[in-house]
VEXROKE-947547 format. One record per residue (C-alpha): x, y, z; residue in one letter. Coordinates in pm, 1 decimal. Example, Ala and Ser with C-alpha at 12.3 -4.5 7.8 and 13.67 -1.06 7.14 Angstrom:
1230.0 -450.0 780.0 a
1367.0 -106.0 714.0 s
This chain:
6322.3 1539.5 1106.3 x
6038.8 1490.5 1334.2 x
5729.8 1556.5 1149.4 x
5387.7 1601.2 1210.3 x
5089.8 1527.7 964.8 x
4722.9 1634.6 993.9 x
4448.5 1417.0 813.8 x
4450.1 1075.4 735.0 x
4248.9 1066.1 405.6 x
4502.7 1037.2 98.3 x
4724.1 1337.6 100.7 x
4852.7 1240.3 480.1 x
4926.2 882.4 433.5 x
5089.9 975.1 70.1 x
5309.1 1195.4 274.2 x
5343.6 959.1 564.4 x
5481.1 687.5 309.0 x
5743.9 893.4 163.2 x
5845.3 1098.1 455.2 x
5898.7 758.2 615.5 x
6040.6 600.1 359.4 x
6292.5 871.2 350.8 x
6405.2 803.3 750.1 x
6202.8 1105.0 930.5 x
6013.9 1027.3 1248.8 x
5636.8 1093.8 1140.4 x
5311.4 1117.5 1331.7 x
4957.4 1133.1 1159.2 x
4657.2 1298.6 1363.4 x
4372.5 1239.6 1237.8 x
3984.3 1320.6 1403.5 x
3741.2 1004.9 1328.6 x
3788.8 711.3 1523.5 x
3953.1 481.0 1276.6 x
3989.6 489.3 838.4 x
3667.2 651.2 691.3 x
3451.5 388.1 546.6 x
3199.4 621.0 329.1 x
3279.9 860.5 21.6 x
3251.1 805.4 -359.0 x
3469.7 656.5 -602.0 x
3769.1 856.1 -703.2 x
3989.7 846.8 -1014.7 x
4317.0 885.9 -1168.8 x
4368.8 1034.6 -1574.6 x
4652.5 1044.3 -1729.7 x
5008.0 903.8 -1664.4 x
5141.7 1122.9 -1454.6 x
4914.7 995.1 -1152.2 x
4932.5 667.4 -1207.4 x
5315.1 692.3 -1249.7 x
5330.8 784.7 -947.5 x
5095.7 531.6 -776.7 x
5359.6 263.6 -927.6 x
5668.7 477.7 -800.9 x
5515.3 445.2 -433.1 x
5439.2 85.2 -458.2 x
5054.8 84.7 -437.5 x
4940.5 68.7 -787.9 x
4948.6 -331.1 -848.5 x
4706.6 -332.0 -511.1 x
4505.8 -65.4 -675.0 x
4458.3 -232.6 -995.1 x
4318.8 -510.0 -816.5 x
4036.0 -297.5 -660.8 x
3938.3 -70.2 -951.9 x
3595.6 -58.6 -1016.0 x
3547.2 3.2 -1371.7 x
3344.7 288.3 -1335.0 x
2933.4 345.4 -1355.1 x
2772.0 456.8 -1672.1 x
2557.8 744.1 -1637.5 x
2194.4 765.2 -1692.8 x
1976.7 1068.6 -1634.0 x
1623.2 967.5 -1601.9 x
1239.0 1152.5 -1586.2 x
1039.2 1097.6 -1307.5 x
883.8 797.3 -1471.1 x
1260.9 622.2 -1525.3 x
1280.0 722.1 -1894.8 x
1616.2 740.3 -1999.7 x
1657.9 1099.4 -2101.1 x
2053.4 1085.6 -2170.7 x
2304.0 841.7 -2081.7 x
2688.1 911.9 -2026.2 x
2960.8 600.8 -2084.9 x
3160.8 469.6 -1749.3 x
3481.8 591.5 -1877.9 x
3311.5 978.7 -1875.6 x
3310.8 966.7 -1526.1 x
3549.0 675.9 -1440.0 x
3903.5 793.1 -1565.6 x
4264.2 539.9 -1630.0 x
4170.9 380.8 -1269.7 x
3907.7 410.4 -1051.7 x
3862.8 298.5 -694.0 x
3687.7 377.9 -403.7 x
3784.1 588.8 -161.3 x
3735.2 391.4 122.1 x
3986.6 108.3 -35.4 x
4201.0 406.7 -160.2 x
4234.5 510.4 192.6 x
4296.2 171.5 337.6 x
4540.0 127.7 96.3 x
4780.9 392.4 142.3 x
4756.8 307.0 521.5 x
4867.8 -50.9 458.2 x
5160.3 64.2 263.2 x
5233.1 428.3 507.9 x
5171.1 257.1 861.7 x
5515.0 73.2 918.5 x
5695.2 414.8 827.0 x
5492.2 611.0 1027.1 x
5287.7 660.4 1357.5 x
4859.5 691.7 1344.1 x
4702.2 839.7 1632.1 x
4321.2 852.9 1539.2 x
4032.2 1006.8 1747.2 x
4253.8 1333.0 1795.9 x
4304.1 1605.6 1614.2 x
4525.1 1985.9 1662.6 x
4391.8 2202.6 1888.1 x
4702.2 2399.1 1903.2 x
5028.5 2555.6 1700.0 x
5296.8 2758.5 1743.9 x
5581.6 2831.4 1534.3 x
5892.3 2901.6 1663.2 x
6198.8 2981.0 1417.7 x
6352.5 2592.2 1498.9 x
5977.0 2405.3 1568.0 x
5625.2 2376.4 1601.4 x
5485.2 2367.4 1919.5 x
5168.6 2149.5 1890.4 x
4870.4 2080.7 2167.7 x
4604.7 1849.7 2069.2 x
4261.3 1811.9 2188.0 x
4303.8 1516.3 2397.8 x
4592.6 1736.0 2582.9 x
4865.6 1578.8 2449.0 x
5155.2 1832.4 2364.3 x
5420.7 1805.1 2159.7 x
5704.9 1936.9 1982.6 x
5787.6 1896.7 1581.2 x
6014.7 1978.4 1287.1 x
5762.8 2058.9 1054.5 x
5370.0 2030.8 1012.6 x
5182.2 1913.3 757.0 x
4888.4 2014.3 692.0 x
4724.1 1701.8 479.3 x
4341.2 1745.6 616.7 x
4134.9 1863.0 324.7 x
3894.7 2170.4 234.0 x
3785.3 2215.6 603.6 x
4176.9 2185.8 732.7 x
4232.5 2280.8 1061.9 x
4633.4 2382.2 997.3 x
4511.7 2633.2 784.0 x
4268.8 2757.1 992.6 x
4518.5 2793.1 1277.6 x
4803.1 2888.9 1164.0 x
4658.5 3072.4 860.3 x
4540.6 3451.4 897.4 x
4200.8 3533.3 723.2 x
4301.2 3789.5 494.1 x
4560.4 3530.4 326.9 x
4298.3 3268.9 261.3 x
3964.3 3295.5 -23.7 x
3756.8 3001.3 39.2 x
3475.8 3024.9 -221.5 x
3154.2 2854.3 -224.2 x
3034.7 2754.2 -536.1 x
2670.0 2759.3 -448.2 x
2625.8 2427.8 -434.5 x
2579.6 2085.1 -123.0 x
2630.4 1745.5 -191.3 x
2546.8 1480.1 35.3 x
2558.6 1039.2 31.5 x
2529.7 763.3 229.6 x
2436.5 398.2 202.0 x
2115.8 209.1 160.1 x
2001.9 -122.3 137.1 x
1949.8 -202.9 -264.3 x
1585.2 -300.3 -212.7 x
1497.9 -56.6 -573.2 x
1756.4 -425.0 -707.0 x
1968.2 -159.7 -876.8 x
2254.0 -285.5 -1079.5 x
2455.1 -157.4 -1352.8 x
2429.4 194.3 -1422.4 x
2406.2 494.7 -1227.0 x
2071.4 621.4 -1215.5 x
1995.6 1030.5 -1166.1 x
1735.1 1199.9 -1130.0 x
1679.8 1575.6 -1155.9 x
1441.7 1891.3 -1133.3 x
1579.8 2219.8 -1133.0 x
1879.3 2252.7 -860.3 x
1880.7 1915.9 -797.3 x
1982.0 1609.0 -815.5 x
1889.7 1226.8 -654.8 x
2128.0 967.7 -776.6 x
2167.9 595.7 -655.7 x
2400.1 308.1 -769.4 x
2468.9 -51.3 -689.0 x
2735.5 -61.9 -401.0 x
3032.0 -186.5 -595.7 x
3164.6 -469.0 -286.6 x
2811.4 -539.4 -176.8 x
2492.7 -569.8 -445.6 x
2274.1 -553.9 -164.1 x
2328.0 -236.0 -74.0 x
2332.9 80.4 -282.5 x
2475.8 401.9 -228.9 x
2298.5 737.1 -312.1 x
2428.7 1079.2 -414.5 x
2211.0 1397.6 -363.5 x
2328.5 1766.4 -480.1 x
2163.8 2041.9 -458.1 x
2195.5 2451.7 -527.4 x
2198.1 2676.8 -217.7 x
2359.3 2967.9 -33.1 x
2627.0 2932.5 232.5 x
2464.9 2726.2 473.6 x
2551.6 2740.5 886.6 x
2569.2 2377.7 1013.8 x
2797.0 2196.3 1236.4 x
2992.2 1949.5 1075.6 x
3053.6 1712.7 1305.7 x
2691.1 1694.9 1377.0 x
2536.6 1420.4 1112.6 x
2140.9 1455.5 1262.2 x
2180.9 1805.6 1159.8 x
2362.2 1802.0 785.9 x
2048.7 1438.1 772.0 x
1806.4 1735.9 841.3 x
1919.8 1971.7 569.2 x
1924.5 1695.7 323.2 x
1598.4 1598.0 417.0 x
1460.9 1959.5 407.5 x
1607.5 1990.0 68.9 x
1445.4 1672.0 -129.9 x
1091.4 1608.3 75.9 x
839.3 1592.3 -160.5 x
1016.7 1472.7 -468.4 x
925.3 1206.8 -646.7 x
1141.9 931.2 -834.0 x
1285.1 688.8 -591.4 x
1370.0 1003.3 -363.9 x
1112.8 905.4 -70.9 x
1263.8 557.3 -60.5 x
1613.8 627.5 -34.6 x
1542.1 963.5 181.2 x
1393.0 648.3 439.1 x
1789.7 492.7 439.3 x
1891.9 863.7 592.3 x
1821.4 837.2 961.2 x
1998.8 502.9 1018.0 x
2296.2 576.3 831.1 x
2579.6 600.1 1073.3 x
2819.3 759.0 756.0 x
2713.0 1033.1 590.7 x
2914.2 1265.0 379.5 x
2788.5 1606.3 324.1 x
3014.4 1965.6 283.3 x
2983.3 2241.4 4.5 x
3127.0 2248.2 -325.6 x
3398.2 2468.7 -271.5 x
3738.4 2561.2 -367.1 x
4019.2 2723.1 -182.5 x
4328.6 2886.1 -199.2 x
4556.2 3033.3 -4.6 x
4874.2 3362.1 -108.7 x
5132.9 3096.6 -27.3 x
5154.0 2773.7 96.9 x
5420.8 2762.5 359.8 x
5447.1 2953.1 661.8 x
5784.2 2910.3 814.6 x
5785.6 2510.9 947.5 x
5442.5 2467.6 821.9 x
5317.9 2351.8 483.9 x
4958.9 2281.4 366.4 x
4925.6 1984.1 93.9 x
4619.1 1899.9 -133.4 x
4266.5 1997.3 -47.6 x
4356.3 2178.4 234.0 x
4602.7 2481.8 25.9 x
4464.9 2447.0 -312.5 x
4125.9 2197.8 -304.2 x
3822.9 2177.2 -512.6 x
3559.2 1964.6 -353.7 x
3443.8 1816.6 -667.5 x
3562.6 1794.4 -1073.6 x
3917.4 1950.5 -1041.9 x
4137.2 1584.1 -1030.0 x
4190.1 1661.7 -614.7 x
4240.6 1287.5 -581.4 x
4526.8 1281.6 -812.6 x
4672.0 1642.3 -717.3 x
4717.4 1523.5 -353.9 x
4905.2 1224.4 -446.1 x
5166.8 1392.3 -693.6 x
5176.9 1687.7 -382.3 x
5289.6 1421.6 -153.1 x
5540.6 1290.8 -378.7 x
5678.0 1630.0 -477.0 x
5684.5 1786.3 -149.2 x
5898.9 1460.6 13.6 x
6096.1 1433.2 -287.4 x
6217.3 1830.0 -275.9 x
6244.4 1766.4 90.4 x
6488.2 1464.5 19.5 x
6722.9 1650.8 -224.2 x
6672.5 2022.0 -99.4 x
6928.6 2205.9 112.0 x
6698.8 2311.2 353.2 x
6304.6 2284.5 430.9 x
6223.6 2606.3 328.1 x
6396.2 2546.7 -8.9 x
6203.1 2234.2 -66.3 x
5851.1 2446.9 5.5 x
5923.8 2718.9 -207.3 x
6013.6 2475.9 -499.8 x
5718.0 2251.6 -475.0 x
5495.2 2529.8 -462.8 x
5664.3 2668.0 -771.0 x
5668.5 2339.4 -935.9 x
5261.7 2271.8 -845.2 x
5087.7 2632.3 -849.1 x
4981.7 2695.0 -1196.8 x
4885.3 2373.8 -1248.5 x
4609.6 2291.6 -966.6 x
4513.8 2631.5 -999.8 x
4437.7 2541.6 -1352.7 x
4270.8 2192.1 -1238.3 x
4071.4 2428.8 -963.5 x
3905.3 2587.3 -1260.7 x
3729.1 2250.4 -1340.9 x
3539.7 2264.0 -1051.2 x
3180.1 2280.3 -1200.8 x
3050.3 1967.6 -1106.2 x
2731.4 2166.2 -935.7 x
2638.6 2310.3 -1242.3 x
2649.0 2005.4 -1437.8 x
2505.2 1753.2 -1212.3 x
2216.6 1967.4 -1107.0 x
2171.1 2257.3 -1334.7 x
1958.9 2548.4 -1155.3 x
1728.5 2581.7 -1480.5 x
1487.4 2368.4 -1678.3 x
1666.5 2505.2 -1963.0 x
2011.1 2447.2 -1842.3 x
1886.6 2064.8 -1750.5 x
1756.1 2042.3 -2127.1 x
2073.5 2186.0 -2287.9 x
2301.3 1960.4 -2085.8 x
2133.1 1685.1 -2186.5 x
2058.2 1698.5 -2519.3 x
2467.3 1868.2 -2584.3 x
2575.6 1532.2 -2388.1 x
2392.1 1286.3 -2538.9 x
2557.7 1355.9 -2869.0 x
2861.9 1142.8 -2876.0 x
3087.3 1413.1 -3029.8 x
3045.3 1654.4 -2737.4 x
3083.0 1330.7 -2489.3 x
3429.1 1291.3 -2602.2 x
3514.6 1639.1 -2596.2 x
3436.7 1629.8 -2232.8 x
3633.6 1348.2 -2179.2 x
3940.4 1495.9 -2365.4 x
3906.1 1797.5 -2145.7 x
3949.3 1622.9 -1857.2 x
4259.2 1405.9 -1967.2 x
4462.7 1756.9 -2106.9 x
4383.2 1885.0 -1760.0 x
4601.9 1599.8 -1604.0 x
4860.6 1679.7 -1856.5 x
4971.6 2008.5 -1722.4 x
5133.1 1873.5 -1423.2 x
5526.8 1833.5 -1454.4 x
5648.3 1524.1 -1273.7 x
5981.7 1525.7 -1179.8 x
6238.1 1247.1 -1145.1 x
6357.9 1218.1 -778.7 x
6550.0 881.0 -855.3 x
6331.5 650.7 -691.3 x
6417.2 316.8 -691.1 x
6228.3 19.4 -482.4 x
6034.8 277.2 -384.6 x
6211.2 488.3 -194.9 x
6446.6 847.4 -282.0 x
6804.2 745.1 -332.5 x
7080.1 1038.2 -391.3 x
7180.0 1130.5 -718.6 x
């Protein structure tokens, strides 16, 4: 089949590798320019991700790039320690950054599929035997199925999606981060900073120790912005954290001449069903969370459930209903761990005391840790017969 895939993050290149792997003629659209360079360090728990990172061929390469993870520690104005939480809290079986995650899955995707970058859908329309597709640079085209791989803010969704059949819900919360030279020498742990509603973060950069990289969050209504305007999301930031002290006035001077930022709401959303006729949304963009709720992981294992039903399904429409009913209750599950506002930046002096003092206590620590790891656990992984990497009939 000739498929199309939107987004070019981890979910579309996941896709890409399989789908290509498999035989079918695939295209990936994606809107920046080239790979995305910025974003956070992402992780993997349990064995049913990294299973399938090793099924697809990328987790050797992966292992090679892992960072280890950051310790935590929460700080006072004066850069008391006021609770400190362990790397592997935050840092999972295998962490990497998403920049190298990214790059990665490209490396291994690109030779079974086509990237188009600086372009993105402007256009669909579904026809009972294809897509119809025109793109903002004018190009037109004509597909199999679409694939809707391009996160929380997709554009598939948004187009081919009515309202009514989508609740995208904003969990009162921004986050925002770019990079900074390390001139505050910072090494080792992660160091945050918080009053009520907010939080300033910064941490050694972990392929360059003379730079740093910074993480702000902070509690707010639904914001209107433009999100492919970065001198407008720099001015809410800035808006938000002027006048704090801490480092904050030294690492708020790295904003204006940072040419990545990354900035959206902490949101989840979800959608009645995930397939349309010819057109199927994976990851963030049909069941996302934008922080907390294993996203990272949950695109990967889509990818390789949607091509794998596709491989031994009957038909297309077959293969969406059954990974749908194979994934559903699972992410939706995962979605509910989406709370990372609330703890990184509690709205309350109290609720920053509590959190704090609760965490610090090693017992509790664990707890959270365990949490996350039975989360991971819910997801059923089926057996496709893969062998040297690629679906073989049974």
């Amino acid at each position: 089949m000739k498929v199309l895939v939107s987004g070019a993050s981890v979910a579309g290149p996941s896709v890409a590798l399989w789908l290509g792997r498999a035989g079918h003629d695939v295209t990936v659209v994606e809107i920046a320019p080239a790979l995305r360079q910025g974003g956070y360090a992402v992780d993997f728990r349990g064995e049913v991700f990294t299973t399938v990172l090793d099924r697809m061929g990328v987790l050797s390469d992966l292992r090679s790039l892992q960072t280890g993870g950051n310790a935590m520690r929460f700080v006072d104005v004066s850069g008391r320690q006021l609770m400190r939480l362990p790397a592997e809290f935050a840092g999972g079986d295998l962490e990497v950054l998403r920049a190298d995650l990214s790059r990665v899955l490209y490396e291994h995707s690109h030779e079974q599929a086509t990237y188009r970058f600086g372009d993105s859908i402007a256009s669909l329309t579904e026809h009972a035997d294809h897509v119809d597709v025109r793109f903002e640079s004018g190009l037109e085209d004509t597909y199999d199925l679409v694939i809707g791989a391009d996160g929380m803010h997709s554009v598939v969704r948004r187009l081919a999606w009515p309202k009514e059949r989508v609740v995208e819900r904003h969990l009162n919360y921004y986050v925002g981060g770019w990079e900074v030279p390390n001139t505050l020498g910072i090494s080792g742990d992660s160091l945050m900073y918080n009053v009520p509603g907010k939080l300033a973060s910064v941490s050694a950069d972990r392929r360059d120790p003379a730079l740093a990289q910074t993480l702000f969050v902070f509690k707010s209504e639904e914001l209107a912005y433009n999100r492919r305007d970065l001198d407008q999301q720099k001015a809410i930031l800035r808006a938000h954290f002027d006048g704090l002290g801490w480092h904050v006035p030294e690492l708020l001077k790295g904003l204006p001449a940072a040419t990545e930022l990354y900035f959206d709401s902490i949101s989840r959303v979800s959608v009645d069903r995930w397939s349309t006729n010819r057109i199927v949304l994976l990851g963030d963009a049909g069941y996302g969370a934008t922080f907390g709720a294993l996203g990272t992981g949950t695109a990967v294992v889509g990818a390789y459930v949607l091509a794998g039903e596709l491989a031994r399904a009957e038909s297309f429409r077959v293969a969406f209903d059954r990974y749908e009913a194979l994934l559903r209750k699972a992410v939706s599950t995962t979605q509910d761990g989406s709370r990372a506002g609330s703890f990184l930046a509690p709205a309350t002096r109290f609720g920053l005391t509590a959190r704090n003092r609760i965490l610090d206590i090693p017992f509790f620590n664990n707890q959270m840790i365990k949490m996350a790891q039975k989360m991971s656990e819910l997801i059923e992984l089926p057996d496709y017969s893969v062998k040297e990497g690629k679906f073989v009939q049974e």
